[in-house]
C-alpha positions in Angstrom: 17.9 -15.2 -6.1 16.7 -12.0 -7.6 16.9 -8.4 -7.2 15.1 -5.2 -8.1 15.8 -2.0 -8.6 13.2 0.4 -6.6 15.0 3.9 -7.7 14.8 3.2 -11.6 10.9 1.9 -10.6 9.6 5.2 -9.1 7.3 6.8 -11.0 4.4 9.1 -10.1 1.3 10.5 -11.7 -0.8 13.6 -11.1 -3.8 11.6 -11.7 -3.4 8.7 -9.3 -0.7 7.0 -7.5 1.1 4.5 -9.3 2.1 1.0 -8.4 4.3 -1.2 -10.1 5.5 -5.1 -9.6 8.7 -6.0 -9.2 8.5 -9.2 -8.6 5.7 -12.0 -7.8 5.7 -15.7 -7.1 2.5 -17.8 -6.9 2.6 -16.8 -3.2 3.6 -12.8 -2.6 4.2 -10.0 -4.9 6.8 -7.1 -4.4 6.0 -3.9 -5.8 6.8 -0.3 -5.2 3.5 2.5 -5.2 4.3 6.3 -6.0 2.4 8.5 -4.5 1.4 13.0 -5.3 0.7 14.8 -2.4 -3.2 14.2 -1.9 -4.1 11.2 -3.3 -5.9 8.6 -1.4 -6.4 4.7 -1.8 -9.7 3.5 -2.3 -11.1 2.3 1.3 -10.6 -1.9 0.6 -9.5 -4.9 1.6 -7.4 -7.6 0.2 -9.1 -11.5 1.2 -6.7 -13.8 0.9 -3.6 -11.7 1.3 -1.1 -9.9 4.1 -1.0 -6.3 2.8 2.8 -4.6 4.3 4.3 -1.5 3.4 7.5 0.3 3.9 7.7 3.9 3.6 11.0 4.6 1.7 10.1 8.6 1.7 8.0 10.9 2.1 4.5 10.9 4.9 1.1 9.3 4.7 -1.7 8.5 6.5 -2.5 4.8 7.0 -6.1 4.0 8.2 -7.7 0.4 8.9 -11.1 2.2 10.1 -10.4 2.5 14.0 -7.0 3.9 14.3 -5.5 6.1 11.6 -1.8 6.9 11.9 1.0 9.0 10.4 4.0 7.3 8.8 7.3 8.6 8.0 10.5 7.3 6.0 11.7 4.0 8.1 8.0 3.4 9.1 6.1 -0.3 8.4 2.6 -0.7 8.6 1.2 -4.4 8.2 -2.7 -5.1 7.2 -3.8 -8.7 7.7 -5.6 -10.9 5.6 -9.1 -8.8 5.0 -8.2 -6.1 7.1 -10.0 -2.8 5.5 -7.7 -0.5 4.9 -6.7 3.0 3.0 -3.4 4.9 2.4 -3.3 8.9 1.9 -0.5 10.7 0.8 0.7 13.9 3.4 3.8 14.2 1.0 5.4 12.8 -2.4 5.6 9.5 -1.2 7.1 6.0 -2.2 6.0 3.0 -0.5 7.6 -0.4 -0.7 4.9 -3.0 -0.8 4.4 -6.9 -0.1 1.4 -8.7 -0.7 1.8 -12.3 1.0 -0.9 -14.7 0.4 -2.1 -16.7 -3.2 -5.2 -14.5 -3.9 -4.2 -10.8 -3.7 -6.7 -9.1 -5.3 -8.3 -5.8 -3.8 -12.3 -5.6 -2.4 -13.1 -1.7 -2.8 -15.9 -0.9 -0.5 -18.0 2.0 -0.4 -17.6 3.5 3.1 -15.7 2.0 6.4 -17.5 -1.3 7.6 -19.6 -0.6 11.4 -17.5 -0.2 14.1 -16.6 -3.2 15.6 
């Protein structure tokens, strides 16, 4: 069993928002992402991983390229496995993130794929 600590993790930049692991096993990875009012994700897309995220505080704007929605303190969003997505900060915000799936790197793209 383990545990982590997300308080003593937060940290935030006024450059870009900051994500730290916590934890990862050859299958998921826990991490916590600090966010300045403002700041915006690169529009991507993570292959071979689940993307999910629990807002511990503050607001964003979570957007997989149809349907963009606000999220609040208590809120979970969940990306499938290739879904494009992007995050964008309303308030300070911290997000509690899990990345489920072997291969979690990220796939920037350019601009939102065509409608589907």
């Amino acid at each position: 069993m383990e545990f982590v600590d997300l308080k003593s993790a937060e940290e935030f930049s006024s450059q870009h928002h900051v994500h730290k692991s916590l934890t990862a096993t050859t299958h998921s990875d826990i991490s916590i992402a600090c966010w300045e009012p403002g700041q915006i994700s690169p529009i991507h897309r993570h292959p071979g991983a689940d993307e999910i995220y629990h807002v511990i505080t503050g607001s964003g704007l979570f957007n997989d390229g149809r349907t963009e929605r606000r999220l609040v303190a208590g809120d979970t969003v969940i990306f499938p496995a290739g879904e494009v997505h992007q995050v964008t900060a309303l308030t300070r915000m911290v997000l509690y993130r899990v990345q489920a799936g072997a291969d979690r790197h990220p796939e920037s793209l350019e601009s939102w794929p065509a409608k589907r």
